[in-house]
C-alpha positions in Angstrom: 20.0 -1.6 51.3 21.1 0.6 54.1 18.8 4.2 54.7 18.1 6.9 57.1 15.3 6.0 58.7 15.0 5.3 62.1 14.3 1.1 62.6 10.3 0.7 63.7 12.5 -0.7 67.2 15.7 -0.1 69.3 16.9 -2.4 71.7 19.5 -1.1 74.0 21.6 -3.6 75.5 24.4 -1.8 76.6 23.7 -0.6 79.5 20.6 -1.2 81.1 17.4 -3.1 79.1 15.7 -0.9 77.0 13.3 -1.4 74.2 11.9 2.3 71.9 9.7 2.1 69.5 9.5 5.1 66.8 12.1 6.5 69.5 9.2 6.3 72.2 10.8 3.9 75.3 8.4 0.6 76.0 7.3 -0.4 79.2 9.3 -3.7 79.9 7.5 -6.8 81.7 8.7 -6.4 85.5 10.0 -10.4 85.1 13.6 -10.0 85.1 13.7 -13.8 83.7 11.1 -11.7 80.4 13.9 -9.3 80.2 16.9 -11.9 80.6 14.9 -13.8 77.4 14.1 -11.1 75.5 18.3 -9.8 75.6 19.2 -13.8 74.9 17.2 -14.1 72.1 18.2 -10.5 70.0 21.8 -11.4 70.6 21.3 -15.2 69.2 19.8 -14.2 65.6 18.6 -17.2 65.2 16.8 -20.3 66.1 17.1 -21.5 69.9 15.3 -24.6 71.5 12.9 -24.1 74.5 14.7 -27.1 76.3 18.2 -24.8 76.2 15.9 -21.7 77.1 14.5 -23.7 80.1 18.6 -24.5 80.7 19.3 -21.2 80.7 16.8 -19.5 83.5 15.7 -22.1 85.1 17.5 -24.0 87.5 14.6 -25.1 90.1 12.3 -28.2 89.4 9.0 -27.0 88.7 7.4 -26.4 85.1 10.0 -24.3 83.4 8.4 -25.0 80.0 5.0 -23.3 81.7 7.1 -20.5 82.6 8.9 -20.1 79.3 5.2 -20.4 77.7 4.4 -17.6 80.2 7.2 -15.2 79.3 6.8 -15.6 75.7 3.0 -14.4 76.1 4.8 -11.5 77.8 7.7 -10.8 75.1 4.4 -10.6 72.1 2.7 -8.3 74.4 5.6 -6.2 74.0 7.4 -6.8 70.6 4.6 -7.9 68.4 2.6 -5.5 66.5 -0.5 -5.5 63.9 0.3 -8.1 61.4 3.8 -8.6 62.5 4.5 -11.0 64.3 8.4 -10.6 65.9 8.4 -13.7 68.8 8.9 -16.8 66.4 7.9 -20.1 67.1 8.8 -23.3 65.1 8.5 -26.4 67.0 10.8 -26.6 69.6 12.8 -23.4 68.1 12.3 -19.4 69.4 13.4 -16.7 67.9 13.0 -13.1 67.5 12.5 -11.2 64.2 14.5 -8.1 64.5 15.4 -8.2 60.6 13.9 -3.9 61.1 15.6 -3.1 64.4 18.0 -1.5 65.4 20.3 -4.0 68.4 23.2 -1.7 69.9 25.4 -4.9 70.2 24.4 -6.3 67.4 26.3 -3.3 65.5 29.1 -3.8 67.5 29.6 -7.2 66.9 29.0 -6.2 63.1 31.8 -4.0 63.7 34.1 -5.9 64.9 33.9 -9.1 62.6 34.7 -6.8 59.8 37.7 -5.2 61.7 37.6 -1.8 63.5 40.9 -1.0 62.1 39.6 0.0 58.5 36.5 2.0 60.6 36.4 5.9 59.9 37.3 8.1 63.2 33.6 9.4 63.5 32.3 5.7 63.0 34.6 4.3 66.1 33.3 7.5 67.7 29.0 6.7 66.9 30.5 2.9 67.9 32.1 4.3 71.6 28.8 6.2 72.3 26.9 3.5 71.9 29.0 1.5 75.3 28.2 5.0 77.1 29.8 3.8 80.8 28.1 1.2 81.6 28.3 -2.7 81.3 26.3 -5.0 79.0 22.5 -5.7 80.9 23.5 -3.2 83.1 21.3 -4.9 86.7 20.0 -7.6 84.6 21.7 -10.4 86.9 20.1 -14.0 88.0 21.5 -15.3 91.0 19.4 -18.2 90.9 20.3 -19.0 86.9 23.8 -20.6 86.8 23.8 -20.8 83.0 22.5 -17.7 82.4 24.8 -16.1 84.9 27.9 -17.8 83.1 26.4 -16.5 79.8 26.5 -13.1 80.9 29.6 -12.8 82.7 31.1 -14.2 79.2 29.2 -11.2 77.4 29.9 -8.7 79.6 33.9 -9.7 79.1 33.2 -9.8 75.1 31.9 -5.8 74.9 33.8 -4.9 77.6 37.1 -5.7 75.1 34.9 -4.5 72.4 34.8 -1.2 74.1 38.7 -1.3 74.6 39.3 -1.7 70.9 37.0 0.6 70.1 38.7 2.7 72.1 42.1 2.5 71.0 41.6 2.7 67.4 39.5 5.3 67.6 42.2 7.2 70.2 44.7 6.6 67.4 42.8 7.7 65.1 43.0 11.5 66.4 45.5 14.2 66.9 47.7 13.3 69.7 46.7 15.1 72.4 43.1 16.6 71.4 40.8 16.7 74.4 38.7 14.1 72.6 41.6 12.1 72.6 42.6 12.5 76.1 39.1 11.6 77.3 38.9 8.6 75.1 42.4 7.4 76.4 40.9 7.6 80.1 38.4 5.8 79.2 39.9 2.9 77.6 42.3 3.0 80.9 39.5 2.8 83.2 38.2 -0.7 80.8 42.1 -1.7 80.5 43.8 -0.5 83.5 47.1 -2.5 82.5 46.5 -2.3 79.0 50.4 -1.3 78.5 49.6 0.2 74.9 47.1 2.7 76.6 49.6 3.7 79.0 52.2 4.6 76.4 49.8 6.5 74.8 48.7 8.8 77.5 52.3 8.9 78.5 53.1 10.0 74.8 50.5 12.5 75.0 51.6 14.1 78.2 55.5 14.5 76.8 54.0 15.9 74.3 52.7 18.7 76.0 55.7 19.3 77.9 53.1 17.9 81.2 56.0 15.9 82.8 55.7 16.3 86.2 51.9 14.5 85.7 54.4 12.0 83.2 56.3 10.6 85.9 53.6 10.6 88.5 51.3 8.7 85.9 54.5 6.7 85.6 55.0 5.8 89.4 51.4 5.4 90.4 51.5 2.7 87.0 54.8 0.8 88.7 52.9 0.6 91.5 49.7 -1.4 90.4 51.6 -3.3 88.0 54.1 -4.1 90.9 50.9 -5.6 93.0 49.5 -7.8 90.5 53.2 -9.0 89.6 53.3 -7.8 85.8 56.4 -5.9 84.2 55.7 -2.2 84.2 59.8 -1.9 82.7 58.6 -1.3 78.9 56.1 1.4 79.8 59.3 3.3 81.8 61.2 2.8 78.2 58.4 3.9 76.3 58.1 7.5 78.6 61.9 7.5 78.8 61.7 7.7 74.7 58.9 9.8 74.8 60.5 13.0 76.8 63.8 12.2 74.9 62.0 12.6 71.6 60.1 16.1 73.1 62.7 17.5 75.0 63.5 21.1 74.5 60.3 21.3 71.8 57.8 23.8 72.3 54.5 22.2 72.2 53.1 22.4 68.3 49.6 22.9 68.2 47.5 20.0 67.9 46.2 19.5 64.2 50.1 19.2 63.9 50.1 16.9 66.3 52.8 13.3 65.6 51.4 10.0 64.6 51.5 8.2 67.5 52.1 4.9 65.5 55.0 6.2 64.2 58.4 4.2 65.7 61.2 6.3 66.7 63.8 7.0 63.8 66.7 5.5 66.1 64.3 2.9 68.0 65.9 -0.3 66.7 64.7 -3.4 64.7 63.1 -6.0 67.3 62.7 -9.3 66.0 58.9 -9.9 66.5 56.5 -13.4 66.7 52.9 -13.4 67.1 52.0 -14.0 70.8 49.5 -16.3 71.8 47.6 -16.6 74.9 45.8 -19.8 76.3 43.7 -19.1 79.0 42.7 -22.4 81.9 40.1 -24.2 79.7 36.8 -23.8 82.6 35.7 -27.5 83.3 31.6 -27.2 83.5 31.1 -30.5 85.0 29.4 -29.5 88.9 31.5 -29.1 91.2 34.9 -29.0 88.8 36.4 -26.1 90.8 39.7 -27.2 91.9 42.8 -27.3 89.4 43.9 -30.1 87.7 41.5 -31.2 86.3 40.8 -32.6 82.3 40.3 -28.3 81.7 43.5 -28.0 83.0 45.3 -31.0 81.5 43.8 -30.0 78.0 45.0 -26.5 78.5 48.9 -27.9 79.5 48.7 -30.1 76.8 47.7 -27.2 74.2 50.0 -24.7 75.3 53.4 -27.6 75.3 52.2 -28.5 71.6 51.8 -25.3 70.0 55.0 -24.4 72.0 56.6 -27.1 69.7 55.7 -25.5 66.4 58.0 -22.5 67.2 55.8 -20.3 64.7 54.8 -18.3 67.1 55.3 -16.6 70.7 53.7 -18.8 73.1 52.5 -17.5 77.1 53.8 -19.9 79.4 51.2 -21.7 81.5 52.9 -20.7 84.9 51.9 -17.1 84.0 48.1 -18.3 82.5 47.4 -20.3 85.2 48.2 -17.8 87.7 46.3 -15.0 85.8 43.3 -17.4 85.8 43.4 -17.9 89.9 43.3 -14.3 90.2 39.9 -15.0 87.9 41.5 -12.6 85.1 39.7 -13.4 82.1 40.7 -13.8 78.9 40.3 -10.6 77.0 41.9 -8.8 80.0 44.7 -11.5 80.1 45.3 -10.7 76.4 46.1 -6.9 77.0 47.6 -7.6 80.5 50.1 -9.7 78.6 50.1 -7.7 75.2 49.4 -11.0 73.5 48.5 -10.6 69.7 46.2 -13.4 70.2 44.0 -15.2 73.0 42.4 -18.5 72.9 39.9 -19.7 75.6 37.4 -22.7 76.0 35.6 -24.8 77.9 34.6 -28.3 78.5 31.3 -30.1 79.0 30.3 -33.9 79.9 27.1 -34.9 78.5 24.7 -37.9 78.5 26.0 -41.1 76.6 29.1 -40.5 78.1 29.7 -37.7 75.5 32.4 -34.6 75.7 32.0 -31.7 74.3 34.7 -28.7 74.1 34.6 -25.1 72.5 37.4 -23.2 71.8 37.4 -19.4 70.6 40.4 -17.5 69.1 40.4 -13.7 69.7 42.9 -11.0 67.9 43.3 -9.3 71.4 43.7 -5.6 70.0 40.6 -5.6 67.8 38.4 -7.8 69.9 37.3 -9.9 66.6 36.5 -13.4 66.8 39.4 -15.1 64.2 37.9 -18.6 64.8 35.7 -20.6 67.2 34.3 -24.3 67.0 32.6 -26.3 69.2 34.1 -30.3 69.1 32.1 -33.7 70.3 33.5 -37.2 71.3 32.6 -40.4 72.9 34.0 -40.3 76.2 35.0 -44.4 75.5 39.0 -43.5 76.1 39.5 -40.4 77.9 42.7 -39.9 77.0 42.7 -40.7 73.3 39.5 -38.7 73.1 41.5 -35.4 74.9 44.7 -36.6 72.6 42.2 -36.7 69.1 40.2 -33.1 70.5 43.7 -31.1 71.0 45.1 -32.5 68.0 42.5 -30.7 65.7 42.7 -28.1 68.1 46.4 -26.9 68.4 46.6 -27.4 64.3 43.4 -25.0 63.4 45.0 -22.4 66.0 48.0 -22.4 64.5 46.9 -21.9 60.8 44.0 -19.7 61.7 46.8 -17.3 63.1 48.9 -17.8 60.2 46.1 -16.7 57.3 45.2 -13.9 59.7 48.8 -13.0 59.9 49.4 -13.3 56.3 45.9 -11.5 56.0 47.3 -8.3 57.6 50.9 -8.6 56.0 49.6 -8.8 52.6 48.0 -5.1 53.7 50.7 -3.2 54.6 53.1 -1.6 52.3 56.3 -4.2 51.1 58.6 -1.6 52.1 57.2 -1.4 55.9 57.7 -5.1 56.7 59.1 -6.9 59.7 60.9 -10.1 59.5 58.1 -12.0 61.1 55.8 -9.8 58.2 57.7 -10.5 55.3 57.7 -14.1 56.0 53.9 -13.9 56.1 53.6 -12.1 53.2 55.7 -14.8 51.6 53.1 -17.7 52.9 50.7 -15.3 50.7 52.7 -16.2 47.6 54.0 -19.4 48.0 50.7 -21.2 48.2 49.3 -20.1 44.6 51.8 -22.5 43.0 52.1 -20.4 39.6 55.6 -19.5 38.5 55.3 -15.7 39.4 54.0 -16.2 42.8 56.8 -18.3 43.4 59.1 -15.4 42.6 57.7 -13.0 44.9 57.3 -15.8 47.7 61.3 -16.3 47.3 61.7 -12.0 47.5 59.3 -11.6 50.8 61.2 -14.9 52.2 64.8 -13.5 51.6 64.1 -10.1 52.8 63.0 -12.0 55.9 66.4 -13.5 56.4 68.0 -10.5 55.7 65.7 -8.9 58.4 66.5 -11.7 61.3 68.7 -14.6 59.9 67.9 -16.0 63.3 64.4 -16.4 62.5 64.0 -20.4 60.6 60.4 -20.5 58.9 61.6 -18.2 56.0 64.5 -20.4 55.5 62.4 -23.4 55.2 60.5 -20.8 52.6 63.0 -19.8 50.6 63.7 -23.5 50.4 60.1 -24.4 49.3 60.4 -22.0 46.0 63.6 -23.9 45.3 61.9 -27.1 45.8 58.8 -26.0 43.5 61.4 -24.6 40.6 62.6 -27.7 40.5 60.0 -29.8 41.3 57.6 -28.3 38.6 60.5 -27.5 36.1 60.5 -23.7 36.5 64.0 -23.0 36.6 67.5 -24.9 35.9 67.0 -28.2 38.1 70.2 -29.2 39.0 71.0 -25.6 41.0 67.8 -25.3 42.2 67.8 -28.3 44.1 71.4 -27.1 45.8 69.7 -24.1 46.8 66.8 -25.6 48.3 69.2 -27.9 50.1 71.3 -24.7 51.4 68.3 -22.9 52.3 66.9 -25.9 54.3 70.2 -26.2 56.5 70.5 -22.6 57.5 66.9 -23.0 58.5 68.3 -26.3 60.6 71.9 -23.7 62.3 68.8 -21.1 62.5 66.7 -23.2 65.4 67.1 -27.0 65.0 64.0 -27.5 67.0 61.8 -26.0 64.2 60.4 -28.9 62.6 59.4 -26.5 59.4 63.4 -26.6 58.8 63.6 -30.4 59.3 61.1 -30.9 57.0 62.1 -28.1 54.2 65.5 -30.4 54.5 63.7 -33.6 54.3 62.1 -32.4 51.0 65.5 -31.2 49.6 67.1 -34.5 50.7 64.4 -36.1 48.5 65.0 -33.7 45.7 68.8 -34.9 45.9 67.7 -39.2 45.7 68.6 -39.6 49.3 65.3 -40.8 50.6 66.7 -42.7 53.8 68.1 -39.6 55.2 64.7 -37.6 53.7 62.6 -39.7 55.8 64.7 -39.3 58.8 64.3 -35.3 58.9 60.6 -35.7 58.2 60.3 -38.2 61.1 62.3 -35.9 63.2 60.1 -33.0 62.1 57.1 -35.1 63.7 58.7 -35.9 66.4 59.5 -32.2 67.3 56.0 -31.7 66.9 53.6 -34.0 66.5 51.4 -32.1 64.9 53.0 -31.0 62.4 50.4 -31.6 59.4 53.2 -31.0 56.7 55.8 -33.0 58.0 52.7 -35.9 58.2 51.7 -34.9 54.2 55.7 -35.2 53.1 55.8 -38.9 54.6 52.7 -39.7 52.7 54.2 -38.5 49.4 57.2 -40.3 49.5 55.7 -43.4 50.6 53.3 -43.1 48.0 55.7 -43.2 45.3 58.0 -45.7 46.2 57.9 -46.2 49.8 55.1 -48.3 51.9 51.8 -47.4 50.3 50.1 -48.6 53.6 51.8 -45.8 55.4 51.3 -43.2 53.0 47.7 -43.9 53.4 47.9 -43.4 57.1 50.2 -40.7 57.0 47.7 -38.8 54.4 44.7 -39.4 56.4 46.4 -38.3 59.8 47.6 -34.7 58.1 44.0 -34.1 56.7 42.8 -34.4 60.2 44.8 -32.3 61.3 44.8 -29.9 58.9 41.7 -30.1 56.7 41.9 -26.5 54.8 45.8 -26.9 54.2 47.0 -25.0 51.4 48.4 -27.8 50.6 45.3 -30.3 51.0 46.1 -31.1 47.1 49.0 -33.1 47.6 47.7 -35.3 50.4 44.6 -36.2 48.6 47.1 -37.4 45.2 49.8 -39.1 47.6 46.4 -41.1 48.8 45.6 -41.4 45.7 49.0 -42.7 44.2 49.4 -45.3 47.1 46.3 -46.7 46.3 46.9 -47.4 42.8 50.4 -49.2 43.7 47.8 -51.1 45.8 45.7 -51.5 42.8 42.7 -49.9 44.2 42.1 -47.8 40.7 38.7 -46.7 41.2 39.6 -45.9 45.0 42.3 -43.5 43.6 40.2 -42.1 41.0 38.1 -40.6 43.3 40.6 -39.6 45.8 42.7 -38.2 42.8 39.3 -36.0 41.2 39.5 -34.1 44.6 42.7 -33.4 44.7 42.6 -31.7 41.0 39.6 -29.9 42.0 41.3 -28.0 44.8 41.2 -24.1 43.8 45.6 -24.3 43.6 45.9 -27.9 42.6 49.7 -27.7 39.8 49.9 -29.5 36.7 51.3 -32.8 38.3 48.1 -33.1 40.4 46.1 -33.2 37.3 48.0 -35.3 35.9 47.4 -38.1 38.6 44.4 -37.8 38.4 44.3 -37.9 35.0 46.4 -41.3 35.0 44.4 -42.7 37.9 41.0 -41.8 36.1 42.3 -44.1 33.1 43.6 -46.8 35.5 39.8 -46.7 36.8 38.7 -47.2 32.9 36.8 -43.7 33.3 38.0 -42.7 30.5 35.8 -39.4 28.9 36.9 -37.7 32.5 40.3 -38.8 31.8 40.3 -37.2 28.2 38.5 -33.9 29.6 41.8 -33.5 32.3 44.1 -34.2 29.3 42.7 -31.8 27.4 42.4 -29.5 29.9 46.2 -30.0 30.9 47.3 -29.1 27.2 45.4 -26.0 26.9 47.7 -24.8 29.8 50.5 -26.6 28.9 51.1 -27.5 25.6 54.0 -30.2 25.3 53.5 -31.6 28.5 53.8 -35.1 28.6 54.4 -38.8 30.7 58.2 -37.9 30.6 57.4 -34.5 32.4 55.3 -36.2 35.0 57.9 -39.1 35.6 61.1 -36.6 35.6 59.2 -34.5 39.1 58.4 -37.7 40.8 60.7 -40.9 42.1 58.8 -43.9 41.3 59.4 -47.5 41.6 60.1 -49.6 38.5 57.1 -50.9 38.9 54.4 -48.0 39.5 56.2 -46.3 36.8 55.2 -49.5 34.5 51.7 -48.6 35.3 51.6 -44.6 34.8 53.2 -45.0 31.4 50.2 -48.1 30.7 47.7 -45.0 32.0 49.6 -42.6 29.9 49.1 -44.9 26.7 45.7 -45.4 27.5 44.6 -41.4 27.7 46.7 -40.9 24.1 45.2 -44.1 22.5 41.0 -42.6 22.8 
């Protein structure tokens, strides 16, 4: 429960070291490796081993475990108090107990992972103060600590983009051109110097005033450091061109009537719009890894030309981030330099046992919050397939972790405000609840993105998905709603006919229609686009699994849930696994695989039923009657003929579902 009172400690680490208790400052040990510990610690919350802390500041043989002992003694003399004890030992594990403190970054990384954009103008204002103007362990550097150095460098970069998006919301938060305002907006400039967003604003605020004499100087002065670092300074001269056209001949209101400054222009036209994503050079750790080309570098190419295959999204090219990374621009900065919605950055690391390791982190570059970050660990044994397996699972969680986010924030905003690229999103939202009314909505967001951008192909290959499931789970008429799924799926293909989302929406309609030669060749194509594509890989598996080869479906299932293992559609590859193993008559194989697939929080009626049928198959028969009955509360007169009528079965698995169906009636 959150009070008043002051915490018993502060620790101040933005800025230089500091440590008050009761508000009274602490004399600090004079060991700057005491200091670098004590900051390393409040900042992990948790845990750490004294073999990594040894890593971490000591790079000289000698006895670093000695000297950890030694600045731990040093830490207690400090932190710990009458029967408190805050410096933690367990084992091998360190860690501070802070549970009544008060950590400066700690509430800014608070902060930020539950979005600065929902924060209250005076709370981004307490959250500014706190960064003052200075950097994170202000003097706290040690030149002869290469892993700590690297750890601070990375920190320093993190709160310095904190500080940005503090900035910027909180500068957008107040009247236009306030004095608070203005010196906020210089701030975030001198963090973000070719943050283009801040440089509209300012410019904004200065036509505004009627100040345009300082406008165009601002202007030219802008041209000319975006001109030396080789960036596009054209869309801030459009943005001050707008600006004095929308102010000309205006006196100057006074400032609480001040404009929103988010507000677009009345005759500013519609701009189609992607997500942008960034991919910084993935830093190779291995000693001595400093020249390009490298497995950092051939990771990084490989991510960037895969996600570049999706087509879902805006995509840097890697001339641009390799370039920004031998200039040693680092990520966050990249991200505003290049106005990219979102950056990802990572590293790699060989260890003993011929073992890799790679982490990757995904950043929303305007609000400086962490979407997603995972650390992955192979056998080096093949390099390449190792690199190949790693970017896989890599480029596929990047590209749905921007998708919920993206369908996150669209399902916020009002209907009537929403982009093409926004309504298609908001569509997503719907679509993956698999009820009737959701369905309706997903097909209204989808078609209002077509009519927003008909060039635009994912909410094509929407639209055609709620066809599909009105037809596919008997909502609607299913002879017309096939045709539309069908029409919708080839105006996704004339949209962009290298989206595989299209070719596989069309593959799934072509199905639909009993022409599963030609279905399987859009859904191959749809892999072959992009190979990792976890949907087009799930399709294959579900019409193998009914009367295709079950061998494949297997593999085909297995390979999607790798590459996707939280799909919204995880159901459906765990039953077409299922229903190719019971064609294989591996009952009790599919019975399990089948339970988890009805246990998924969105799992429809026809995934229940399989694993209702493969739970009789199996002879487990009391969990088969509990699904039956559970099936008939929700839908009364639902029966084999239902089930049989969605799918395309061989003669022969259909002889076996309609023994299964006998079986559940007949206990």
């Amino acid at each position: 429960m959150q009070t008043d009172r002051m915490p018993v400690l502060t620790l101040q680490l933005l800025g230089p070291l500091a440590v008050h208790r009761a508000g009274a400052p602490l004399a600090l040990p004079a060991s700057r490796k005491v200091r670098a510990l004590l900051a390393y610690l409040a900042l992990a919350r948790r845990d750490t081993s004294r073999s990594h802390l040894c890593e971490l500041l000591w790079d000289v043989p000698g006895d670093p475990r000695g000297e950890l002992r030694w600045c731990l003694s040093k830490l207690r003399a400090v932190l710990d108090e009458p029967g408190r004890t805050r410096v933690a030992t367990n084992g091998d594990g360190v860690s501070l107990d802070l549970a009544d403190c008060g950590v400066d970054a700690l509430q800014v990384a608070e902060a930020l992972q539950h979005g600065v954009a929902a924060l209250p103008p005076d709370r981004l204002q307490a959250l500014s103060a706190l960064f003052g103007t200075r950097d994170f362990l202000e003097g706290l550097d040690l030149p002869h600590s290469p892993v700590f150095t690297g750890w601070l460098v990375a920190q320093r970069r993190h709160f310095r983009a904190a500080h940005a998006a503090v900035l910027e919301h909180w500068v957008r938060a107040l009247p236009l051109a306030s004095d608070t305002a203005t010196a906020a907006l210089e701030r975030w400039l001198a963090i973000a110097p070719f943050d283009r967003h801040a440089h509209e604003h300012l410019l904004e605020a200065l036509a505004w005033r009627g100040r345009l004499r300082e406008g165009e100087e601002h202007l030219a002065e802008t041209a000319r450091q975006y001109e030396a670092e080789g960036l596009d300074w054209i869309p801030i001269g459009r943005a001050w061109q707008a600006a004095k056209a929308r102010y000309a001949g205006s006196p100057a209101p006074s400032v609480a009537a001040a404009p929103d400054p988010d507000a677009a222009p009345q005759e500013a036209p519609a701009v189609a719009r992607r997500a942008s994503l960034a991919i910084t050079p993935f830093v190779d750790q291995a000693p001595g890894a400093t020249l390009r080309g490298g497995l950092g570098d051939g990771m990084t190419h490989d991510i960037i030309t895969r996600l570049c295959k999706l087509r879902s999204m805006f995509v840097i090219a890697e001339g641009t981030m390799f370039a920004l990374a031998d200039r040693r621009v680092h990520s966050e900065d990249a991200g505003r330099r290049l106005d990219a919605d979102y950056v990802a950055s990572g590293w790699l690391r060989r260890g003993p046992g011929s073992r890799l390791g790679v982490s990757v982190q995904l950043t929303a570059t305007r609000s400086a919050q962490v979407v997603w970050a995972q650390e992955f660990e192979s056998r080096l044994d093949d390099t390449f397939a190792v690199l190949d397996e790693i970017g896989n699972r890599i480029v596929t969680t990047i590209a749905s972790q921007i998708e919920m986010a993206e369908r996150n924030r669209a399902i916020l905003k009002n209907p009537n405000s929403l982009d093409a690229w926004e309504a298609h999103h908001r569509g997503l939202w719907h679509m993956v609840r698999f009820n009737r009314e959701d369905n309706e909505q997903a097909r209204h967001f989808f078609q209002a993105a077509v009519r927003l951008d008909p060039t635009f192909a994912r909410p094509h290959a929407g639209l055609s998905f709620t066809h599909f499931q009105d037809a596919f789970l008997d909502w609607r008429e299913r002879g017309p709603a096939i045709e539309q799924a069908y029409r919708a799926a080839a105006e996704g293909v004339m949209a962009d006919e290298l989206d595989p989302a299209s070719h596989w929406a069309l593959g799934r309609a072509m199905w639909l229609k009993d022409r599963q030669g030609e279905a399987l060749g859009e859904l191959q194509t749809a892999i072959e686009l992009s190979p990792n594509f976890a949907l087009g890989h799930y399709t294959l598996a579900f019409v193998h699994a009914q009367s295709g080869d079950p061998h494949a479906a297997i593999g085909e299932s297995d390979h999607a849930r790798a590459l996707s293992p939280l799909d919204p559609l995880l159901f459906g590859m765990l039953a077409s696994r299922a229903l190719a193993l019971v064609r294989l008559g591996r009952h009790e194989e599919a019975a399990d695989w089948a339970v988890k697939a009805a246990a998924r929080p969105n799992a429809h009626v026809h995934i229940r039923a399989i694993a209702m049928f493969c739970l009789a198959l199996a002879g487990r028969m009391p969990e088969a009657k509990a699904l039956a009955a559970a099936i008939h509360r929700a839908h009364a007169t639902y029966g084999i003929e239902d089930f049989l009528r969605a799918f395309k079965f061989g003669a022969q698995a259909e002889l076996l579902l309609r023994k299964a169906a006998l079986l559940v009636a007949s206990h």
